[in-house]
C-alpha positions as CSV (number, residue, x, y, z in Angstrom):
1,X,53.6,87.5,30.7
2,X,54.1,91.1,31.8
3,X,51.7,93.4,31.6
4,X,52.3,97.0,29.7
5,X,49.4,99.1,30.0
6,X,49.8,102.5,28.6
7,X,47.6,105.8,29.4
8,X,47.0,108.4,26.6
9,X,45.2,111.4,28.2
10,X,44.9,114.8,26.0
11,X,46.0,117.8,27.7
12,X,43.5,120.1,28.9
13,X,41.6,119.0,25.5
14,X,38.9,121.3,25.5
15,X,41.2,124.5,25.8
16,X,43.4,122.8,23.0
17,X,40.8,122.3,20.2
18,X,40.0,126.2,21.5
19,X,43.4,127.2,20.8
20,X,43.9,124.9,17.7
21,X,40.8,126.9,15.8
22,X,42.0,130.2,17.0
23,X,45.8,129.9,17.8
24,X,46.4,133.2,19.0
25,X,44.6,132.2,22.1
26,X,47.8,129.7,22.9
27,X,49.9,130.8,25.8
28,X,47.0,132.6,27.4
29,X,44.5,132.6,30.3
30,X,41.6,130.5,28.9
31,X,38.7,129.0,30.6
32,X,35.9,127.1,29.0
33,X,32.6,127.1,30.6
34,X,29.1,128.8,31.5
35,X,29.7,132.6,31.3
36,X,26.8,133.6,33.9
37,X,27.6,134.7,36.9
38,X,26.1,130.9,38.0
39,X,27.8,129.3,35.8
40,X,31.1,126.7,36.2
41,X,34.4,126.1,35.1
42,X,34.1,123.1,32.4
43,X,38.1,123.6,31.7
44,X,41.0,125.9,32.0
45,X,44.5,126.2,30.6
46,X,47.6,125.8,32.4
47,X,48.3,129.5,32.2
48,X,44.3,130.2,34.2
49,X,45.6,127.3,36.5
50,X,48.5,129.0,37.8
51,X,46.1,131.7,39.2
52,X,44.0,129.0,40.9
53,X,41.1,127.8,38.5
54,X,40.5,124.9,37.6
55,X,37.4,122.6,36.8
56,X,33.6,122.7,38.4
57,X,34.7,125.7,39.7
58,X,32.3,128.8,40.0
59,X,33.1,131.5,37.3
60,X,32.9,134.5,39.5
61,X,35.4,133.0,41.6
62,X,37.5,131.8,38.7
63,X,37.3,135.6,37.1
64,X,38.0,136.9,40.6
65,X,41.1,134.9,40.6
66,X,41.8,135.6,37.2
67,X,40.1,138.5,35.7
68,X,42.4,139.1,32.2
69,X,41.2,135.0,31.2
70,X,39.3,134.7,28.4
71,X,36.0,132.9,28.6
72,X,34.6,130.5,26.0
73,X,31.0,129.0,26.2
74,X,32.7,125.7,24.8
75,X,32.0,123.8,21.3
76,X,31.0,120.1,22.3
77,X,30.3,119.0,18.2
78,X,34.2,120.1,17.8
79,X,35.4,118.1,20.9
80,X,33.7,115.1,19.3
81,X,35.0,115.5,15.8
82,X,38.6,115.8,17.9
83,X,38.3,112.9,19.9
84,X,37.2,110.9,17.0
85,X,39.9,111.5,15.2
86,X,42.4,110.8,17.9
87,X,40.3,107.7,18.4
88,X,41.2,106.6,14.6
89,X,44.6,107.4,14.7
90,X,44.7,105.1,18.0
91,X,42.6,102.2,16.3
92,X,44.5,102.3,13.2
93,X,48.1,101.5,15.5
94,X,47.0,99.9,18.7
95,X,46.7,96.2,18.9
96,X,44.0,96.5,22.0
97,X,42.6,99.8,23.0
98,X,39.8,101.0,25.9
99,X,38.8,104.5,25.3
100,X,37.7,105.3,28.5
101,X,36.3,108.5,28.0
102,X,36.0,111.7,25.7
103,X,39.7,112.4,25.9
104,X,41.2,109.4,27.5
105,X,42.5,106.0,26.1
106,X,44.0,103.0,27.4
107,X,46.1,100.2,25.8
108,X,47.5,96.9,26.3
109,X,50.8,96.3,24.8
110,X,52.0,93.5,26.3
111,X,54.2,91.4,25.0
112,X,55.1,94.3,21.9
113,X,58.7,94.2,24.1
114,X,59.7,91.0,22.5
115,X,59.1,92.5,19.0
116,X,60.0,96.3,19.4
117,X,59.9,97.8,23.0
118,X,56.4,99.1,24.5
119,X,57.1,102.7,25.9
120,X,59.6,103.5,22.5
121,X,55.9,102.4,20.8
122,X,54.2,104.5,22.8
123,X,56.1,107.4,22.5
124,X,56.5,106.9,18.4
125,X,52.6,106.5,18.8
126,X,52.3,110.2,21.0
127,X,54.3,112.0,18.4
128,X,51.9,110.9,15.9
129,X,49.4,111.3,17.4
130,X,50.3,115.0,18.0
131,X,51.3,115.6,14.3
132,X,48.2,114.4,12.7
133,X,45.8,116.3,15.2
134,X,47.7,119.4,16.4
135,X,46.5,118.4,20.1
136,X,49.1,117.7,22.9
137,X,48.9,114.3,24.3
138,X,50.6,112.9,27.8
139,X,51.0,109.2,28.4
140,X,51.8,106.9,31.1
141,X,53.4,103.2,31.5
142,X,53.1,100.8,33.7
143,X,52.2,97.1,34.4
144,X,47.8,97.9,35.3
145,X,45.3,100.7,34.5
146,X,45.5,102.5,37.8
147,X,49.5,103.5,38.0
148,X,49.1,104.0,34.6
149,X,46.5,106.9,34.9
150,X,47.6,107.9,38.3
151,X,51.5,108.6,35.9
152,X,49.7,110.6,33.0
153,X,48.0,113.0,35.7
154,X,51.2,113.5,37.6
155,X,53.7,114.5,34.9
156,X,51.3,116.1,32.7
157,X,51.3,118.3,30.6
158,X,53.1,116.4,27.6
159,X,54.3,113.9,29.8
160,X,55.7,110.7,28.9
161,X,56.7,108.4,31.6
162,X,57.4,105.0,32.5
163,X,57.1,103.1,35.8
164,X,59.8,100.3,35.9
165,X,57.4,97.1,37.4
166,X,58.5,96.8,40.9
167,X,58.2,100.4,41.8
168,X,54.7,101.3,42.1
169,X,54.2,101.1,45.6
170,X,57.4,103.5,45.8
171,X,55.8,105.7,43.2
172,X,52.3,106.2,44.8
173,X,52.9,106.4,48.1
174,X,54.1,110.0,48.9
175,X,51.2,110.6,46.5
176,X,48.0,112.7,48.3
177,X,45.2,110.0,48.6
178,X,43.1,112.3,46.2
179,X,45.4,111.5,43.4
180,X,44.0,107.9,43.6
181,X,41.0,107.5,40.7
182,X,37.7,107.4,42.2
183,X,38.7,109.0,45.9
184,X,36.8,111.6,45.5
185,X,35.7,115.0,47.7
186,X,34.1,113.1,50.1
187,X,36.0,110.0,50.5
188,X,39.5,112.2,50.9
189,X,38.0,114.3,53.2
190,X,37.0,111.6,55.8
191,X,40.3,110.5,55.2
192,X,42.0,113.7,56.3
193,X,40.0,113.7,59.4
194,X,41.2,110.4,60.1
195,X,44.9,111.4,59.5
196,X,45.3,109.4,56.2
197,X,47.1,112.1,54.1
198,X,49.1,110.3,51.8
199,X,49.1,106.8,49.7
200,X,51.7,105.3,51.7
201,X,49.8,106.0,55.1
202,X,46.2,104.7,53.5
203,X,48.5,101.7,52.7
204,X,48.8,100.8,56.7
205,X,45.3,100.9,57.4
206,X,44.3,97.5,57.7
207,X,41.5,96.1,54.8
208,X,38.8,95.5,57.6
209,X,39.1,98.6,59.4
210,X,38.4,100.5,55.3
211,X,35.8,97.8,54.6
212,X,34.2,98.7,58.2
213,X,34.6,102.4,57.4
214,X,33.7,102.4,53.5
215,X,31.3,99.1,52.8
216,X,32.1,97.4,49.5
217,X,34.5,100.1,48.5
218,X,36.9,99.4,51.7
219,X,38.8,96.1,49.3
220,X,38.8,98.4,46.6
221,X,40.5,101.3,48.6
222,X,43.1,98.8,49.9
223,X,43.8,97.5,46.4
224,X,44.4,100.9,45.0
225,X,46.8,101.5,47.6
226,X,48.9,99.0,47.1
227,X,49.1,99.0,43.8
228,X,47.2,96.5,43.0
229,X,43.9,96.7,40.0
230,X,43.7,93.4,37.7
231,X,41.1,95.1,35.5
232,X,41.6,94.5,31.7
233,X,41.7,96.6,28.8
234,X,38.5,96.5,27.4
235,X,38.0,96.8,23.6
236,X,36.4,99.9,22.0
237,X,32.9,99.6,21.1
238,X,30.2,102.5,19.9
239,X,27.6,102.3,22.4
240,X,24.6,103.1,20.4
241,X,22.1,104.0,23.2
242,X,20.6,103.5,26.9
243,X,17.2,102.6,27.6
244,X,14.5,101.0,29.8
245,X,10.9,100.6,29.2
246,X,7.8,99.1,31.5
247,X,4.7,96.9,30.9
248,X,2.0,98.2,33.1
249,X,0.1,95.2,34.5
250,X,-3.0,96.4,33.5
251,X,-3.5,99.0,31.1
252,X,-4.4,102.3,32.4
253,X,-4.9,106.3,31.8
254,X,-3.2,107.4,35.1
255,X,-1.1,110.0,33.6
256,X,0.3,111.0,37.0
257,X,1.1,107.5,37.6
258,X,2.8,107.2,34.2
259,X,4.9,110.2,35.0
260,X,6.0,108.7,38.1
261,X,7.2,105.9,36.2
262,X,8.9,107.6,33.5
263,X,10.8,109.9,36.6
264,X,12.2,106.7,38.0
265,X,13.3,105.6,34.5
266,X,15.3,108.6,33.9
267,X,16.7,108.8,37.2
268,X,18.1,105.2,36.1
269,X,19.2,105.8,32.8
270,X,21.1,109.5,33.9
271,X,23.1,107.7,36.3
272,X,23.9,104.6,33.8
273,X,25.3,107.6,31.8
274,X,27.7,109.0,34.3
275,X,28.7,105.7,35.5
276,X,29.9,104.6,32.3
277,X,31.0,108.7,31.4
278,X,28.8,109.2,28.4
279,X,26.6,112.4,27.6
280,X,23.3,111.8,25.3
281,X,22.4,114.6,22.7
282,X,18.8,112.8,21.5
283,X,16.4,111.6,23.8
284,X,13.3,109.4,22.8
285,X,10.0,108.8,24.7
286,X,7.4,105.4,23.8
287,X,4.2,104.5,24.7
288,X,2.3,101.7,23.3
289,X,-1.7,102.4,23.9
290,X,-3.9,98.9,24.8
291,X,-4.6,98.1,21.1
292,X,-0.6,97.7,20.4
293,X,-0.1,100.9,18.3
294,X,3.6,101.8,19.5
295,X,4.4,105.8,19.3
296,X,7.4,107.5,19.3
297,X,9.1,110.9,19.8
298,X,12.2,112.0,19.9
299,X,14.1,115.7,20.5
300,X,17.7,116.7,19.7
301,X,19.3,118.6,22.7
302,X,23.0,120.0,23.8
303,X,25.0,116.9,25.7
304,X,24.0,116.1,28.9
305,X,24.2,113.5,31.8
306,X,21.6,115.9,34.4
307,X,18.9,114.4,35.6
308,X,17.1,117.6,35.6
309,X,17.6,118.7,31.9
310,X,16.4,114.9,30.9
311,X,13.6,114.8,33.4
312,X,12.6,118.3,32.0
313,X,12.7,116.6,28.2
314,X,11.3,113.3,28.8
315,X,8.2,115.1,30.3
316,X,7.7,117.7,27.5
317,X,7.6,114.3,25.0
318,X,5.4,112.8,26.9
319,X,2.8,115.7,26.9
320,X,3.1,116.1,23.3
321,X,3.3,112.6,22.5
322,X,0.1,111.3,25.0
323,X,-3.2,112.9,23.2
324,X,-5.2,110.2,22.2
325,X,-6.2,109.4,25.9
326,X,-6.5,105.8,25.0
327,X,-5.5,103.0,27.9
328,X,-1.6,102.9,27.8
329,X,0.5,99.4,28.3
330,X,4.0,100.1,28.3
331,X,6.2,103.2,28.1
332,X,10.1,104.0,27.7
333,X,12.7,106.0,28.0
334,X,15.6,105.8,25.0
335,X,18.9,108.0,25.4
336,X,21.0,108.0,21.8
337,X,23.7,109.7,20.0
338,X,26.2,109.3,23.0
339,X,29.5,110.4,23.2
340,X,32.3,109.5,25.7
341,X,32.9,112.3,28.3
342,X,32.2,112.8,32.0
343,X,29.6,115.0,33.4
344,X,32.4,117.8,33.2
345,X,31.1,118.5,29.9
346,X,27.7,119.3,30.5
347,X,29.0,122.1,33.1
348,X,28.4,124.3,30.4
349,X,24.8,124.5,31.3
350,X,25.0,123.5,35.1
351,X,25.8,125.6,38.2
352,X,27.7,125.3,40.8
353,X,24.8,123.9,43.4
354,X,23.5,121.2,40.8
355,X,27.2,120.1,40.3
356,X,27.4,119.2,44.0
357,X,23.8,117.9,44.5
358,X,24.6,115.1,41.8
359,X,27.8,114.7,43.2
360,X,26.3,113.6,46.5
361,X,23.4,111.9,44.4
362,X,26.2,109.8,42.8
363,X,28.2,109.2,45.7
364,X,25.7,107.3,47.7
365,X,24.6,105.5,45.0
366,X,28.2,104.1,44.5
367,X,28.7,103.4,48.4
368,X,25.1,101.9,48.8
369,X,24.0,101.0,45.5
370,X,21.6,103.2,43.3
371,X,18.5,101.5,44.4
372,X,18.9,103.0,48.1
373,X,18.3,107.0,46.4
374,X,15.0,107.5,44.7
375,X,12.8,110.9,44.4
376,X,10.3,111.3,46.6
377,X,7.6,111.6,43.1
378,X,8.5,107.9,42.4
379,X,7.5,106.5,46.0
380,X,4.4,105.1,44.1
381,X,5.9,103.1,41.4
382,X,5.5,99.7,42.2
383,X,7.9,96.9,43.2
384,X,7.4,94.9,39.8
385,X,8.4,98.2,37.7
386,X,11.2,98.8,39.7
387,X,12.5,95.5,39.4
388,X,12.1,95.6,35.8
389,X,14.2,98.6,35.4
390,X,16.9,97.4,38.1
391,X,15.4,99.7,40.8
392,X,14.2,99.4,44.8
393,X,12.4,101.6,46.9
394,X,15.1,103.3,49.6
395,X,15.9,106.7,50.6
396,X,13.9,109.8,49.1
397,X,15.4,112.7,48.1
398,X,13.0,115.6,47.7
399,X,13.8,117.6,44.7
């Protein structure tokens, strides 16, 4: 059976929920985001774009660019109520949907064509979607995930567009290589040095030579290329938290040991968070003293995915949670109350430099695998605690 796999992605949804509280703001400059001088560009409307701005971008150089746009620090509880409903007006019509991130959904209609004809669906479904919520939607068609998303991005905004199966390789390859998902700054870069401009030209390069150049990612490359991603549409679930917790083998009072441990925790759960694009708003420390007692505590904070902001919280729990200076057995690290959304979220709060440090963080932890990056204040957690929480001792990176 053919596969129809449709892309909904909202159009610059932060800057619409903006303008669909205060409507006068439609048509103009807008950029959501930190408003110090050190702040970032979290999102921008189309009419900001057309001077230049757009997203992790620094706002003095965004203002510089364009000085009349109107700056908003951002609203993240009315993103979420926005994206929830789109969510139910989704679930209530689609037979199988993925909702991939805060304003992002994926569907698999196949087989609807035999009953009513998938993209006429989908487009009945974008109109509704756009009536009940007020917020512009673009989609995309085609027969796997990839084209599909690669489509939305392209003929955004309010785009609706279907690629005939057959005629993806013809449709991605005068594409720039950065339009590919998950090629990102560095990857295209060591392209362009290499002369691989374009989709078609990254479609010569033989699989070995990426593999050689690129590790595990080199198959995935060539795939992407052509065309080619098998990966399903996987049903929406409410992930209700992250966490990781360790048993000391004995029990012990060695506080600066136990806040090496709980570093190398956090620097595990942050990057489960960005891998699977979730942000946390309630973090939750536990220790369980040698005579079993188990205590908890737990702090409500402004979405995040930074390692530096969580480190910062886990630690201040811990300090006020660790004052009966009894012999501690185990300790963890719970993240809850998660929401879909990339780390482009949490720019609100981040500047430019910690944007590209985790960017690098991130990046050779998906070519080399997140046990080759650690801190240099976890070097003396043991071997056993790192294997408990999915970790090895590799690279340091002081902090």
């Amino acid at each position: 059976m053919e596969r129809n796999i449709i892309h909904f992605d909202l159009d610059a949804f932060f800057v619409a929920v903006e303008c669909k509280k205060e409507p006068k703001l439609r048509g103009k400059p807008l950029i959501v985001g930190g408003q110090s001088r050190r702040g970032v560009v979290a999102a921008c409307s189309y009419e900001a774009r057309h001077f230049g701005v757009h997203s992790a971008m620094p706002m003095y150089l965004a203002l510089q660019l364009c000085p009349d746009a109107t700056v908003i620090s951002g609203d993240m509880e009315a993103y979420s109520l926005n994206s929830h409903l789109v969510t139910e007006i989704i679930a209530d019509k689609a037979p199988l949907f993925e909702k991939a991130s805060v304003d992002e959904f994926y569907i698999d209609a196949s087989g609807m064509d035999k009953f009513f004809g998938a993209f006429k669906w989908a487009v009945e479904l974008q109109k509704t979607i756009v009536k009940e919520s007020q917020l512009p939607i673009s989609l995309g068609m085609s027969v796997n995930k990839l084209v599909s998303k690669v489509v939305t991005a392209e003929f955004k905004p309010k785009a609706s567009k279907h690629i005939i199966p057959g005629d993806e390789k013809d449709f991605l390859g005068p594409l720039a290589v950065e339009k590919i998902p998950m090629i990102g700054k560095q990857t295209s870069s060591f392209l362009y040095d290499m002369g691989v401009r374009t989709v078609a030209t990254l479609r010569e390069m033989p699989v070995k030579f990426l593999i050689s150049a690129f590790g595990k990612h080199g198959t995935s490359l060539w795939n992407k290329a052509h065309g080619i991603d098998d990966s399903p549409v996987v049903p929406y679930t409410e992930q209700k938290s992250i966490s990781t917790e360790s048993t000391f083998e004995q029990d012990t009072i060695d506080v600066k040991r136990m806040k090496s441990i709980l570093i190398a925790m956090v620097e595990k759960v942050a990057f489960q968070l960005r891998e699977q694009k979730k942000l946390t708003s309630c973090v939750t420390v536990k220790i369980r003293y040698s005579n079993f007692d188990t205590e908890t505590k737990q702090i409500h904070i402004p979405y995040t995915s930074s390692d530096h902001i969580l480190l910062r919280t886990v630690q201040e729990l811990f300090e006020k949670l660790y004052n009966r200076r009894m012999l501690i057995r185990l300790v963890g690290v719970r993240l809850s109350q998660l929401v879909q959304g990339s780390h482009q979220i949490s720019l609100f709060d981040d500047t430019e430099e910690d944007i590209s440090l985790y960017e690098a963080m991130d990046y050779i932890k998906h070519k080399h695998g997140v046990e080759k990056l650690i801190r240099a204040t976890t070097l003396g957690v043991s071997s056993r605690v790192r294997m408990e929480m999915n970790m090895f001792k590799g690279k340091v990176l002081k902090l």
